[in-house]
C-alpha positions as CSV (number, residue, x, y, z in Angstrom):
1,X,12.2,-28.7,11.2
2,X,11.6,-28.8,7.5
3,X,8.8,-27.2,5.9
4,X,8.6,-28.2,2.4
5,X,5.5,-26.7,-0.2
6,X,5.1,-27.3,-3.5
7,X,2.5,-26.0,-6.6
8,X,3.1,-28.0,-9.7
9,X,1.4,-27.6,-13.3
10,X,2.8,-29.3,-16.6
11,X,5.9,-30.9,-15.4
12,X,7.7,-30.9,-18.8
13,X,7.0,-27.2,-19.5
14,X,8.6,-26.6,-15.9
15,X,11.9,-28.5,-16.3
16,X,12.2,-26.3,-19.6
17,X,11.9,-23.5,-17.3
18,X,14.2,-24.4,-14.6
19,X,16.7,-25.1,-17.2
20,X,16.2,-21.5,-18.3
21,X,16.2,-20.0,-15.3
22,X,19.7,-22.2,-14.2
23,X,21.6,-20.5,-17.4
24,X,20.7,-17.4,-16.4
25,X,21.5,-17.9,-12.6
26,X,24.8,-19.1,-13.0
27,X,25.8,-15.8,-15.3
28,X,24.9,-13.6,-12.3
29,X,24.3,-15.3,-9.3
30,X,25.3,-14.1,-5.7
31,X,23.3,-16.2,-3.8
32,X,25.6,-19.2,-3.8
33,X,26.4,-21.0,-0.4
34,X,25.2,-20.1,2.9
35,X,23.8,-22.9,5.7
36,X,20.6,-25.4,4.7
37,X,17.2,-23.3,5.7
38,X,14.6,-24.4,8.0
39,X,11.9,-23.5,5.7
40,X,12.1,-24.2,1.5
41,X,8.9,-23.1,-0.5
42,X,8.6,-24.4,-4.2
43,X,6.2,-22.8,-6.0
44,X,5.8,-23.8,-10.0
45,X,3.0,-22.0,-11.8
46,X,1.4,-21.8,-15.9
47,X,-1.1,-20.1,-16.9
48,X,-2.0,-19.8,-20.3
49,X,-5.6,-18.1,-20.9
50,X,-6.7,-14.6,-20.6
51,X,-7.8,-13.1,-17.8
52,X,-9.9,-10.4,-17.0
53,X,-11.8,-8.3,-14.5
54,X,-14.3,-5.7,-14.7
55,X,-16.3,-3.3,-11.9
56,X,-18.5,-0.3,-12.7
57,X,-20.2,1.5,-10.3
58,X,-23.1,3.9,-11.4
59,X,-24.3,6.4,-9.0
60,X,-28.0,7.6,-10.4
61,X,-28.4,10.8,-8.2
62,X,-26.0,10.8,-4.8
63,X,-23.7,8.8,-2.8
64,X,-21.8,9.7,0.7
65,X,-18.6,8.2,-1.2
66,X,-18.2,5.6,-4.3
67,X,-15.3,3.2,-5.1
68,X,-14.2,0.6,-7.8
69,X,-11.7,-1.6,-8.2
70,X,-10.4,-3.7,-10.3
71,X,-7.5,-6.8,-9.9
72,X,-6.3,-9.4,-12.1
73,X,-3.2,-11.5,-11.5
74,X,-2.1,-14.6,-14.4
75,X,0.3,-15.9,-11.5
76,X,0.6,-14.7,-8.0
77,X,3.1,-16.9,-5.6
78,X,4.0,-16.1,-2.2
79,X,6.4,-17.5,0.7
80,X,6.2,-15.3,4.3
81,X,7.8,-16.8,7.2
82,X,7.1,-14.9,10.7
83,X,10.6,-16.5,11.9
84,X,13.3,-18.9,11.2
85,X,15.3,-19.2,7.5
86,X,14.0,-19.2,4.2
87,X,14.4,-20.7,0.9
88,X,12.3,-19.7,-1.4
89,X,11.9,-20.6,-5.1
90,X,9.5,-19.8,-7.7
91,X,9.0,-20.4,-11.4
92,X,6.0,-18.1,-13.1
93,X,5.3,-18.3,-16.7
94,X,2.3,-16.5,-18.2
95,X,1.4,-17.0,-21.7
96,X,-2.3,-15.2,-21.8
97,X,-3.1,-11.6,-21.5
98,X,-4.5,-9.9,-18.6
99,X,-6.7,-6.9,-18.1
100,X,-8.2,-5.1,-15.1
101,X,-10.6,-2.1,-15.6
102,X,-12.4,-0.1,-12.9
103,X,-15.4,2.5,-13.6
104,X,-17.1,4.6,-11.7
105,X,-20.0,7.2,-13.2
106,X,-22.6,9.2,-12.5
107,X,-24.2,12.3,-10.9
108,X,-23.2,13.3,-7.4
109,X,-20.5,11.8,-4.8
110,X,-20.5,14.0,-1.4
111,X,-17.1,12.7,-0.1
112,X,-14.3,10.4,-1.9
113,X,-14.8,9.1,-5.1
114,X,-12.3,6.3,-5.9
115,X,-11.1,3.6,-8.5
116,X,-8.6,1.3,-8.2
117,X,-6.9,-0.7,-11.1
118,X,-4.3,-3.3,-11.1
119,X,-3.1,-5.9,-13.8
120,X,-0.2,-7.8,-13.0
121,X,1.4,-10.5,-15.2
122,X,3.2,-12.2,-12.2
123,X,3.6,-11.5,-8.9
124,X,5.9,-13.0,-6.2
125,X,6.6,-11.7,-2.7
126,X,9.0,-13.2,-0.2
127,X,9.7,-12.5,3.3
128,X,10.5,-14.0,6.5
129,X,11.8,-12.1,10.1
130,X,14.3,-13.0,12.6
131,X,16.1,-15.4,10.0
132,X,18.2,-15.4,7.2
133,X,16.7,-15.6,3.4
134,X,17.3,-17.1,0.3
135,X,14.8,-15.7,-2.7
136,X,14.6,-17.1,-6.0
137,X,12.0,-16.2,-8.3
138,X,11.9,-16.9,-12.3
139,X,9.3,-15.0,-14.1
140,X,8.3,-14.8,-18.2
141,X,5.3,-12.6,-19.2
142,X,4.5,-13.0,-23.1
143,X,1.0,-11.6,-23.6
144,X,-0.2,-7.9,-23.1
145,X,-0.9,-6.2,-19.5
146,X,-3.6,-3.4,-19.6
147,X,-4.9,-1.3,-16.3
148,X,-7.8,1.0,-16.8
149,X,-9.3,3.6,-14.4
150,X,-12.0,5.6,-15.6
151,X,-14.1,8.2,-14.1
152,X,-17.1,10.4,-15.1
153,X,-19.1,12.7,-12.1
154,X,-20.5,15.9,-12.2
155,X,-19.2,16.0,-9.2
156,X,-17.4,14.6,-5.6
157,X,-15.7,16.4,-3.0
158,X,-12.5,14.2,-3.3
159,X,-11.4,12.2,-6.4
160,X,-8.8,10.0,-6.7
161,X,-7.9,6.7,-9.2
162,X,-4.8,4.1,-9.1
163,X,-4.1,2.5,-12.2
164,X,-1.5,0.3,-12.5
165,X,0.2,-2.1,-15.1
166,X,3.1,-4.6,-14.8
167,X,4.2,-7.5,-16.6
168,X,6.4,-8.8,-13.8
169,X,6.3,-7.9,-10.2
170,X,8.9,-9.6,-7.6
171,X,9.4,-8.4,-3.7
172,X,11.6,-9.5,-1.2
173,X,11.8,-8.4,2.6
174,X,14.0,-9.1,5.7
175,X,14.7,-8.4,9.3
176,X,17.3,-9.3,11.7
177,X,19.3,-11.7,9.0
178,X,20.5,-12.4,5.7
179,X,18.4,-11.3,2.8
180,X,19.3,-12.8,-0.6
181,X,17.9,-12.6,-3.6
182,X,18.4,-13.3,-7.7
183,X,15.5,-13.0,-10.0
184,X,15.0,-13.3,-13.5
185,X,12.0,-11.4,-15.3
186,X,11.4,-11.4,-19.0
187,X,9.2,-9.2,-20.4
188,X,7.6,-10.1,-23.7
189,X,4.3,-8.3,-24.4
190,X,3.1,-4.4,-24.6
191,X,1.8,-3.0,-21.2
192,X,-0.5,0.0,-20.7
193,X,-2.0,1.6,-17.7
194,X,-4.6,3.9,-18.7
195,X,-6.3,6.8,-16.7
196,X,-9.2,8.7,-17.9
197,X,-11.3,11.4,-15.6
198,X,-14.0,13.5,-16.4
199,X,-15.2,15.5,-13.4
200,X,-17.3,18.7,-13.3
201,X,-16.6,19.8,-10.1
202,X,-14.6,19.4,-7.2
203,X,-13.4,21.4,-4.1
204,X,-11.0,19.0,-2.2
205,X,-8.3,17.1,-3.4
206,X,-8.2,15.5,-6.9
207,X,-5.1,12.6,-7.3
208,X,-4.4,10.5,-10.0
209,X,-1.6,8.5,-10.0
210,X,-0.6,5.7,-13.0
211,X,2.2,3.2,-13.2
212,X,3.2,1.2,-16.3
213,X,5.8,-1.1,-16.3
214,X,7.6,-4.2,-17.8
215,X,9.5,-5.6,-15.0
216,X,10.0,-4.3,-11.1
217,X,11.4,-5.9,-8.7
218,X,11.5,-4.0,-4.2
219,X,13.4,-5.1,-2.3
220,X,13.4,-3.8,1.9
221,X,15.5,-4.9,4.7
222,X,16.0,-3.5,8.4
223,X,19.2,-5.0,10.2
224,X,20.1,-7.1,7.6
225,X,22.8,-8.0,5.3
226,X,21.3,-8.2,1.8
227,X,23.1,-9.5,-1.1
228,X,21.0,-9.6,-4.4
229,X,21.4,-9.1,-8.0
230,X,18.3,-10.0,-11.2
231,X,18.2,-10.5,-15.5
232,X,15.5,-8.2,-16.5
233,X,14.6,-8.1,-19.6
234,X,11.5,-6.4,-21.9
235,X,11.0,-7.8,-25.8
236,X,11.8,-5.7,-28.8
237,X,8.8,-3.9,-30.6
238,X,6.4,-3.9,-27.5
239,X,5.1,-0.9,-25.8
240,X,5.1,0.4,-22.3
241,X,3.0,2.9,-22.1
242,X,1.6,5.4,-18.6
243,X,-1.1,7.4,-20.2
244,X,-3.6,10.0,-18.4
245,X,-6.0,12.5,-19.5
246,X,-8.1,14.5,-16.9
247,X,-10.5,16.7,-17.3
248,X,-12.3,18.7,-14.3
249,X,-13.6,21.9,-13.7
250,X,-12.3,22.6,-10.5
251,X,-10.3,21.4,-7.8
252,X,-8.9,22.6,-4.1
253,X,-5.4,20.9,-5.2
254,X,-4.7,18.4,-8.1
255,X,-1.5,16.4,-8.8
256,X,-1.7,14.1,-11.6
257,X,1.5,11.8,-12.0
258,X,1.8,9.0,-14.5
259,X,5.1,7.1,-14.5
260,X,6.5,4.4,-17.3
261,X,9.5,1.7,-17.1
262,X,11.5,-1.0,-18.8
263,X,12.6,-2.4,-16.2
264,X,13.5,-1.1,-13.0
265,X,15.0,-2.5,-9.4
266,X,15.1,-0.8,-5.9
267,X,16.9,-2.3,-2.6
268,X,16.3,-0.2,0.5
269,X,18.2,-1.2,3.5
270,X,18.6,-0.2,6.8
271,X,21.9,-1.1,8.9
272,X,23.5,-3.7,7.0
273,X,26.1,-4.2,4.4
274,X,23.7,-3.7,0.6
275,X,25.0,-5.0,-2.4
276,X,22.9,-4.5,-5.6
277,X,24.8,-7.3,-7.9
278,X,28.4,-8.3,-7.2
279,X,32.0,-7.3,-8.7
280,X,31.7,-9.9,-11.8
281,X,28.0,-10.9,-11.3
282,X,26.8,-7.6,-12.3
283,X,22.3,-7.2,-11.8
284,X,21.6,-6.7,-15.8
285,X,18.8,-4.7,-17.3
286,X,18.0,-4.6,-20.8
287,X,15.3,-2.8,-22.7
288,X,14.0,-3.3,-26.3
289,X,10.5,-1.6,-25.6
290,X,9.4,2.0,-26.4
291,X,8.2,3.8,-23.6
292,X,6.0,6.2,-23.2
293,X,4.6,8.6,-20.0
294,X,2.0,10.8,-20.7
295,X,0.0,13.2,-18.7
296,X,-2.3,15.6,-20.2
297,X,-4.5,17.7,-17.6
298,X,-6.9,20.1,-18.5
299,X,-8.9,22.5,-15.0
300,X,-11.0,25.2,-14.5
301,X,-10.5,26.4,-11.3
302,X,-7.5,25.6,-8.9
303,X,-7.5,27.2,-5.3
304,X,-4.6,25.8,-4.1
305,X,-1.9,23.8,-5.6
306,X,-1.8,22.1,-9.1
307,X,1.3,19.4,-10.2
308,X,1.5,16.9,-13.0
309,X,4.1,14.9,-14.2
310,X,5.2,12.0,-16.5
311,X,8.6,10.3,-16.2
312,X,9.4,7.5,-18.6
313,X,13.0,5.8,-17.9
314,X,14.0,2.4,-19.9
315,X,16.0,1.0,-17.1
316,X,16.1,1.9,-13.5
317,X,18.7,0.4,-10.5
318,X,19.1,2.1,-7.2
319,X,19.8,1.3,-3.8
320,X,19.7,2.7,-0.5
321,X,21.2,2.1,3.0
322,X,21.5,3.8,6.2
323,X,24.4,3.4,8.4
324,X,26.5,1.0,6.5
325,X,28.7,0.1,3.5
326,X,26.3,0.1,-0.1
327,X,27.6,-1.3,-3.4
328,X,26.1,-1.3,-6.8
329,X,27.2,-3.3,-9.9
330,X,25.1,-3.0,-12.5
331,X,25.0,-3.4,-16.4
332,X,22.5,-1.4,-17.9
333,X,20.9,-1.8,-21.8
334,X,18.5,0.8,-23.4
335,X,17.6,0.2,-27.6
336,X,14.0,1.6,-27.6
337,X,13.1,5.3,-27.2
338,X,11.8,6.8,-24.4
339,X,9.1,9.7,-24.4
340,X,7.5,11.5,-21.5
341,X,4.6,14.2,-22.3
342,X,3.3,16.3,-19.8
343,X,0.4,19.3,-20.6
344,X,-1.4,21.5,-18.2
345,X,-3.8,23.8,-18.9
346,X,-5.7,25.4,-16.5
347,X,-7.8,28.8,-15.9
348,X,-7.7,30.5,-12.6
349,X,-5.4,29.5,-9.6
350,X,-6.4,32.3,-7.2
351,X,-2.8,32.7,-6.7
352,X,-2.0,29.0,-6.2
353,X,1.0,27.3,-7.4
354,X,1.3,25.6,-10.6
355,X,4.0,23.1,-11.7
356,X,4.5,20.5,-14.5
357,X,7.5,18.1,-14.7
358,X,8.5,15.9,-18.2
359,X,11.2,13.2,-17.5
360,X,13.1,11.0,-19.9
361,X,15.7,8.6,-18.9
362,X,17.5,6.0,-20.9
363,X,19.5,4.4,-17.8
364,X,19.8,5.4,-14.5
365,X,21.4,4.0,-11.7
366,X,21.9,5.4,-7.5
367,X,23.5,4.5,-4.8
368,X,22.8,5.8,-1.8
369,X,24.4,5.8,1.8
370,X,23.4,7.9,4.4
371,X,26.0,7.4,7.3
372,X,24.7,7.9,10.8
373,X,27.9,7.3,12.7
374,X,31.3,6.0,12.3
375,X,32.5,5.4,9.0
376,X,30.8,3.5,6.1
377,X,31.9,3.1,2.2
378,X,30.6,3.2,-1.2
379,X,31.7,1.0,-3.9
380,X,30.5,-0.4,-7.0
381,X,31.0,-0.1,-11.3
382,X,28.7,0.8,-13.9
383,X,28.1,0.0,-17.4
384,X,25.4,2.0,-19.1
385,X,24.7,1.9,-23.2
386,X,21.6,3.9,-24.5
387,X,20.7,3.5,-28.4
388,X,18.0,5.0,-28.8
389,X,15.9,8.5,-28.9
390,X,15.1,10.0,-25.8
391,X,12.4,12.7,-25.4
392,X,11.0,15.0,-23.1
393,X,8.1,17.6,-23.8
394,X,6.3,20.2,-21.4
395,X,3.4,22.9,-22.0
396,X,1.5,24.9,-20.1
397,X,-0.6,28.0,-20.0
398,X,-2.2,29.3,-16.9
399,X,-4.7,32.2,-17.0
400,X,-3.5,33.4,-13.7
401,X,-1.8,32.0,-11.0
402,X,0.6,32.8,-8.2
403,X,3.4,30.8,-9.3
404,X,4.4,28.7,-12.6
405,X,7.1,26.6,-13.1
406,X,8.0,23.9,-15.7
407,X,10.5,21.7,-16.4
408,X,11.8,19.4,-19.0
409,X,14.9,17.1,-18.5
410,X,15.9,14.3,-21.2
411,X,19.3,12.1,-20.4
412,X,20.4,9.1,-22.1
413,X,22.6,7.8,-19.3
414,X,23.0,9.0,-15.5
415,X,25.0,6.9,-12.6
416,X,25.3,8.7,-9.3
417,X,27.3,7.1,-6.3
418,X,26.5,9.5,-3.0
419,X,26.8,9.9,0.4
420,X,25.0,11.9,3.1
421,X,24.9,12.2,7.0
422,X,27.6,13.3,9.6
């Protein structure tokens, strides 16, 4: 049976699209052939105003526990199918901004205190178990993407905020069957994810945790073969920038992590042959925006275990399998610098642990198989060309504490082709 869905808005706009999205396809394609699904999902989508979304939360004297949160999607598409084949097609062009922006202030929160932020430009997610799947998804972001989480107590037992920022989100799934994928994202305006805390006091667990990036694309299969490759591409003199600054005046434990990317790509499988891009259809990421990771943390009192980090990487390809043979073919593109800065500074740790990591990457690019019995291969080529500045800065200074360690690490290229198991 034949299950066909469609979504359509501006017709001539689309066909321009489509005849985009063909060029690119036909560079790097490895989706070609394969039997007629059961199930094909065309989804066609513009949107071409700004878009926004806003949630404070005020708490005047006390609350048990306080959240916020925030969303805010130009284009979101999805095609799950519980059983049966899947072809799947989607064309997402967003030509507004978007902003989401989560607040939550006050006096007193007993428990968990929480804000959630998330701006996507587009978003597509497809699926479908106990069949074989075909995922095509085109996506084009040109206006700005900014996530904001900000929070001011005196105090909360827990605290914890998500903020995250992406121009173009793709995902792709599979069990018990084929599942094939090539996507094309485009990148064309800044992105920022923005996290700012200031909390007087706080005896549990304080986490923070912001994403910023241009274009990502997860993919995860179980008992599958998965063949899939991508264009991803970001737009000269835009900025993709992680940024948090937290302030608190104690904490039980406190990790603070703020992470940036061009463009980035991750297939994990699970016993089945994994191929990210082909010999001669190579997955290609290039990046022409700065980014930036910053994480500056400032604490009183830590009892237990403090860790902050930034990592900033222009482009990012990996894949993972267990159990059988992995390739990776990729081509990777980095002109705009990269900058992580990470600062802690912090009073007593009672003989806690304190630890701060900086990460800069132009291009990087894994393969991983971890063979559980038999035998199982590796195989793959890569092409990596960074041209610009890459930078990685660390500080900290501790008062007293048990342990302190820092680290700094900047690399313009890195490929690493490994296997593990017995």
């Amino acid at each position: 049976m034949s299950i066909t869905m469609k979504i359509l808005a501006g017709t001539g706009a689309a066909a321009l699209l489509f005849s985009g999205a063909a060029e690119a396809q036909d560079a790097c394609d490895p989706c070609a052939g394969g039997q007629a699904p059961q199930s094909r999902i065309v989804i066609d989508q513009i949107q071409t105003g700004d878009l926004w979304s806003s949630m404070d939360v005020k708490i005047d004297h006390s609350a048990t526990d306080a959240a916020a949160s925030a969303t805010t999607v130009g284009n979101t598409a999805a095609g799950l199918i519980k059983s049966g084949d899947l072809d799947y097609d989607a064309v997402q062009a967003m030509h507004g901004s978007v902003e989401a922006a989560a607040r939550l202030d006050g006096e007193t929160v007993q428990g968990t205190a929480l804000t959630a932020a998330t701006a996507y430009g587009n978003a597509s997610t497809a699926g479908t178990w106990m069949g074989n799947s075909l995922a095509q998804s085109h996506q084009t972001m040109t206006g700005d993407v900014t996530a904001k989480s900000l929070i001011d107590l005196e105090s909360a037992t827990n605290v914890s905020a998500s903020t995250t920022g992406i121009a173009n989100v793709a995902t792709t799934s599979g069990e018990f069957g084929d599942n094939k994928a090539f996507q094309t994202q485009a990148s064309e305006g800044s992105v920022k994810a923005k996290t700012l805390a200031d909390v007087a006091d706080s005896t549990g667990v304080a986490a923070f945790a912001t994403t910023a990036g241009g274009n990502t694309i997860n993919s995860a299969g179980y008992t599958t073969t998965a063949i899939q490759g991508a264009v991803q591409t970001t737009a000269a003199g835009e900025k993709i920038e992680g940024y948090a600054d937290i302030d608190m005046g104690s904490a039980g434990t406190a990790i603070v992590a703020t992470t940036a990317a061009g463009n980035s790509y991750l297939l994990n499988n699970e016993f089945g042959y994994a191929s990210l891009g082909r010999d001669g259809s190579e997955l290609y990421q290039g990046n022409e925006s700065e980014v930036l990771a910053r994480s500056f943390v400032e604490l009183g009192d830590v009892t237990e275990h403090a860790a902050v980090s930034a990592y900033g990487v222009g482009n990012s390809a990996a894949v993972t399998n267990l159990g059988s043979d992995t390739a990776l073919y990729g081509i990777q593109s980095n002109f705009a610098d990269v900058t992580s800065q990470a600062r802690f500074t912090g009073n007593s740790m009672n003989g806690g642990v304190a630890q701060l990591s900086s990460v800069a990457i132009g291009n990087t690019a894994t393969a991983s198989l971890c063979i559980t019995c038999g035998q199982a291969s590796l195989s793959g080529a890569t092409r990596q060309f960074n041209a610009a500045n890459i930078t990685a800065t660390g500080s900290m200074q501790v008062g007293q504490a048990g342990s302190v360690i820092g680290s700094a690490t900047a690399i313009g290229n890195a490929a690493t082709y490994q296997s593990s198991g017995h």
